[in-house]
Backbone as CSV, one residue per row, in Angstrom:
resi,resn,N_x,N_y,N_z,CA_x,CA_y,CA_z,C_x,C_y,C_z
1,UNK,-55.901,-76.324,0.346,-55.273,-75.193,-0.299,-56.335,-74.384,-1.034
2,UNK,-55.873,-72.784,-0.645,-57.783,-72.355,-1.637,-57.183,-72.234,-3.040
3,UNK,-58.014,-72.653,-3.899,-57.639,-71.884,-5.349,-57.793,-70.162,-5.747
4,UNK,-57.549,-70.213,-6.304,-57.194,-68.306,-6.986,-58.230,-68.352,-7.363
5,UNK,-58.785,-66.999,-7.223,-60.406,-66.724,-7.622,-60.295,-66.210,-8.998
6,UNK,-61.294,-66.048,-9.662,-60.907,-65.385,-11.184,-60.742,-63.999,-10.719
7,UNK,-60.840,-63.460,-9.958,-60.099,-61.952,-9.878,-58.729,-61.982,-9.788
8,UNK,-58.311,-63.302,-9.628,-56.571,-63.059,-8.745,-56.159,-63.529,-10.230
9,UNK,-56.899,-64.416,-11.002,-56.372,-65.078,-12.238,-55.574,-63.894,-13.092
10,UNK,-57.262,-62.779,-13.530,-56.972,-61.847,-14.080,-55.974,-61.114,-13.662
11,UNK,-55.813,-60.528,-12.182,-54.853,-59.403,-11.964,-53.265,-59.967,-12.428
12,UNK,-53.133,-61.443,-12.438,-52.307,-62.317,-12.267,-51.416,-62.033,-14.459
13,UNK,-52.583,-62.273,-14.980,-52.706,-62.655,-16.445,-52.135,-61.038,-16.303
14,UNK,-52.984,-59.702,-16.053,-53.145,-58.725,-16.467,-51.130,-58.163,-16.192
15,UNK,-50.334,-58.695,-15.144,-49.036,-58.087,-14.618,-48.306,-58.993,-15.366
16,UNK,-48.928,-60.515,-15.937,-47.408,-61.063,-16.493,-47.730,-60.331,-18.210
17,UNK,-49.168,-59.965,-18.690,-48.905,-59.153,-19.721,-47.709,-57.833,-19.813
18,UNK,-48.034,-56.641,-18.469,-47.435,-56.034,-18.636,-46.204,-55.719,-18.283
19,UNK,-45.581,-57.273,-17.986,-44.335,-57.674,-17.560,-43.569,-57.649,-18.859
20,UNK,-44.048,-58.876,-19.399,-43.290,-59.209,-20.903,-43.648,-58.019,-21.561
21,UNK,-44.718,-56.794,-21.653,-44.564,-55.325,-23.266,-43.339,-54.669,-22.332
22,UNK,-43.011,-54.825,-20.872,-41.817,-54.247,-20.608,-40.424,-54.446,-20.564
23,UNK,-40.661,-55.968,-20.151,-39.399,-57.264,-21.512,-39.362,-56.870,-22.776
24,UNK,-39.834,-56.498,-23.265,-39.977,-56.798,-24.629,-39.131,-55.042,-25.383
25,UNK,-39.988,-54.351,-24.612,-39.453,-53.011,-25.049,-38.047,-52.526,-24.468
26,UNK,-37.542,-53.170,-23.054,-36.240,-53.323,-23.057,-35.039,-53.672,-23.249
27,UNK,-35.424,-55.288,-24.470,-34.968,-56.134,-24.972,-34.480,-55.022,-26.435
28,UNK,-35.875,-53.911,-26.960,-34.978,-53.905,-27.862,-34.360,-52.447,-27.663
29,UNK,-34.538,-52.197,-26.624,-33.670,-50.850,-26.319,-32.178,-51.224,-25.902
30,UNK,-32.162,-52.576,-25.482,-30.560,-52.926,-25.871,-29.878,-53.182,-26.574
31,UNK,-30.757,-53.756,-27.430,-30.202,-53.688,-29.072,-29.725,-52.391,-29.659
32,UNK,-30.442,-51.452,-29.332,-30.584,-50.498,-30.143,-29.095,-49.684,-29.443
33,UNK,-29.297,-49.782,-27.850,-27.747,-49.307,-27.564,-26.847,-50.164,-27.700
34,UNK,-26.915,-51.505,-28.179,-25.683,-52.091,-28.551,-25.034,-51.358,-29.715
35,UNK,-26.180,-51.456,-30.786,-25.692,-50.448,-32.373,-24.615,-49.443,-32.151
36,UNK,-25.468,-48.471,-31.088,-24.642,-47.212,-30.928,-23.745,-47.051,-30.373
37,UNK,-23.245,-48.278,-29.471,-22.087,-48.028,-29.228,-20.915,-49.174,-30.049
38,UNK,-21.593,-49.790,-30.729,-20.667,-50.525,-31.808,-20.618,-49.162,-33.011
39,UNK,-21.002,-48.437,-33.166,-21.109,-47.568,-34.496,-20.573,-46.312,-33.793
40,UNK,-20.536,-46.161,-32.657,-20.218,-44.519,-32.263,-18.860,-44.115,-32.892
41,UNK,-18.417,-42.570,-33.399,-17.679,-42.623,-33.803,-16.436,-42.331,-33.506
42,UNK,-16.222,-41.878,-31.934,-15.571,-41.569,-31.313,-15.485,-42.604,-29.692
43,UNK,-15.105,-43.738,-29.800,-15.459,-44.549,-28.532,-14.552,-44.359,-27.386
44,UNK,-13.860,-43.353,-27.745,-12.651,-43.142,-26.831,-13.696,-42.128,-25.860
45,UNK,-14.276,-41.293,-27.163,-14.925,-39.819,-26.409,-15.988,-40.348,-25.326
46,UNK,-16.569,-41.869,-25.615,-17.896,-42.310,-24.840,-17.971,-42.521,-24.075
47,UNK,-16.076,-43.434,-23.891,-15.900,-44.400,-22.626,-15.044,-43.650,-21.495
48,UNK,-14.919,-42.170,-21.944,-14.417,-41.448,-21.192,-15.815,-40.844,-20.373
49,UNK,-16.913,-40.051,-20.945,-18.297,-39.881,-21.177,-18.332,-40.594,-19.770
50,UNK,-18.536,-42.025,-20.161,-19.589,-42.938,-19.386,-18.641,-42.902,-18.075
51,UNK,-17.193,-43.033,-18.101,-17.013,-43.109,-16.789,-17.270,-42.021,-15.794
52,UNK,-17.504,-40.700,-16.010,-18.124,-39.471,-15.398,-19.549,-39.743,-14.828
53,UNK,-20.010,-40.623,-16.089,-21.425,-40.376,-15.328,-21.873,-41.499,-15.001
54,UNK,-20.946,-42.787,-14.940,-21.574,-43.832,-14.108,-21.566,-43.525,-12.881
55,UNK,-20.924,-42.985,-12.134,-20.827,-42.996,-10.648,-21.953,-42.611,-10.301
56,UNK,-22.559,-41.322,-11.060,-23.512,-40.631,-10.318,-25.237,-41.204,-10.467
57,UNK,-24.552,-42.030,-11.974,-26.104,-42.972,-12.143,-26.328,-43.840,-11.293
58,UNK,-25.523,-44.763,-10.619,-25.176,-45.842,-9.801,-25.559,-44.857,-8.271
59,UNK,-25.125,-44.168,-8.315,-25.774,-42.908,-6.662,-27.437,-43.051,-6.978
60,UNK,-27.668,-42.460,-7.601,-28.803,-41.984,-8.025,-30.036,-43.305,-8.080
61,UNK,-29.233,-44.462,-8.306,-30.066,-45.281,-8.479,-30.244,-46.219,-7.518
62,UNK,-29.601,-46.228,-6.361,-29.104,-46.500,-5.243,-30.173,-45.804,-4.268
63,UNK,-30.677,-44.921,-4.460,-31.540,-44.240,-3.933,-33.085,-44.521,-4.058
64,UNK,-32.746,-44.846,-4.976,-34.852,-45.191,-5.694,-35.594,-45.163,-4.873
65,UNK,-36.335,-44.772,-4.307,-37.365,-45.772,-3.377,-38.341,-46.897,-3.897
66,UNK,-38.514,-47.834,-3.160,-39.024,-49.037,-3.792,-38.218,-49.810,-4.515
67,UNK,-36.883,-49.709,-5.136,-36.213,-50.785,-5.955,-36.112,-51.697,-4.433
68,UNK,-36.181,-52.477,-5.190,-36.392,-54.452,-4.599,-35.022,-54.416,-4.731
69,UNK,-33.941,-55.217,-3.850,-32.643,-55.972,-4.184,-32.841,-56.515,-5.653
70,UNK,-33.639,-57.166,-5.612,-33.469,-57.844,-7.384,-33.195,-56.597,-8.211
71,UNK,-34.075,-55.750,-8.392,-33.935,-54.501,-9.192,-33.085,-53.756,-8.823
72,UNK,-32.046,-53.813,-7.804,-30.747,-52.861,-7.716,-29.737,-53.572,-8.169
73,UNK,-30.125,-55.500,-8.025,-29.063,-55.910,-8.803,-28.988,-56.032,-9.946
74,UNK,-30.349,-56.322,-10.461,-30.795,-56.008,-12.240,-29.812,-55.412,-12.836
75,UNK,-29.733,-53.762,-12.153,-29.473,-52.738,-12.486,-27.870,-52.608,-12.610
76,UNK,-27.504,-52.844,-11.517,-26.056,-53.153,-11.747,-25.269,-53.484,-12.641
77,UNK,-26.134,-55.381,-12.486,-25.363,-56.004,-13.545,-25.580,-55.122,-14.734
78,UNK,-26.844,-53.945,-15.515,-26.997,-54.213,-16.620,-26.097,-53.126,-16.723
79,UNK,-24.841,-52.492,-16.379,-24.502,-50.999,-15.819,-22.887,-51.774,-16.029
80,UNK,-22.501,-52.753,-15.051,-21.533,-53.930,-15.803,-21.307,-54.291,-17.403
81,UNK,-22.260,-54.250,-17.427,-22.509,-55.061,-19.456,-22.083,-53.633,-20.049
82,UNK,-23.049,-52.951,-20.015,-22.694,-51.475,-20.733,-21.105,-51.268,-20.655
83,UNK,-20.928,-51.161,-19.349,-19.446,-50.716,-19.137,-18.554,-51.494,-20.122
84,UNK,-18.671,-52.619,-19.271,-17.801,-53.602,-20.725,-17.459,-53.745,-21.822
85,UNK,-18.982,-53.245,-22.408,-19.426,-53.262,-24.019,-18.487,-51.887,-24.443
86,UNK,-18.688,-50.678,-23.853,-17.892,-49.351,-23.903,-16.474,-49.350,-23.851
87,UNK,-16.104,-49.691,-22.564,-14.681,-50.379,-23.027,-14.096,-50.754,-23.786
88,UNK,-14.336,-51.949,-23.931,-14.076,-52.808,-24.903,-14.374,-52.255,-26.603
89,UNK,-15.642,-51.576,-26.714,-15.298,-50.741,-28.210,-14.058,-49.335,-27.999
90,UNK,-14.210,-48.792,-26.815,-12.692,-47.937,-26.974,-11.413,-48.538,-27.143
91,UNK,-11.341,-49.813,-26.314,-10.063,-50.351,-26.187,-9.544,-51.315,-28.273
92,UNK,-10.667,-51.255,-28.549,-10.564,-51.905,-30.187,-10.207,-50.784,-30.916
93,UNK,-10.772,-49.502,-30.607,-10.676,-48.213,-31.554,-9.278,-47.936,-31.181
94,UNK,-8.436,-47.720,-30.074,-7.427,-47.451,-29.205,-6.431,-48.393,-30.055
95,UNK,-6.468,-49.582,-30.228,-5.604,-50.761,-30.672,-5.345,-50.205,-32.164
């Protein structure tokens, strides 16, 4: 079996770095849209909002070139969660 040369080490080290600053910065950009849609002040107005323009984000993203299956399902699911999360704060404001 050959071993990895220190060039492959580095390129190797250098993508799982800029794997996790892109984990990391998406981790808290969900936080940050969790807030806003736990705090929005109108969740009726959002989850009406979001259903207009999921369709066309879900088109649009469907298209990418280069998304990998993993990354269209990534995407999905994370498009699922949102939805849910939106919902579910209209359907509490609604109650």
């Amino acid at each position: 079996m050959t071993q990895p040369t220190d060039q492959t080490r580095e390129r190797l080290a250098t993508w799982e770095f800029e794997l996790q600053t892109a984990r990391g910065y998406i981790k808290a950009l969900e936080y940050g849209l969790h807030a806003v849609i736990a705090e929005h002040q109108d969740p009726v107005a959002l989850a009406t909002l979001w259903a207009h323009v999921l369709p066309e984000v879900a088109d649009q993203q469907a298209s990418v070139k280069g998304g990998t299956p993993i990354y269209h399902s990534a995407f999905q699911q994370a498009l699922a969660v949102m939805s849910e999360e939106i919902q579910g704060a209209a359907d509490r404001h609604g109650s």
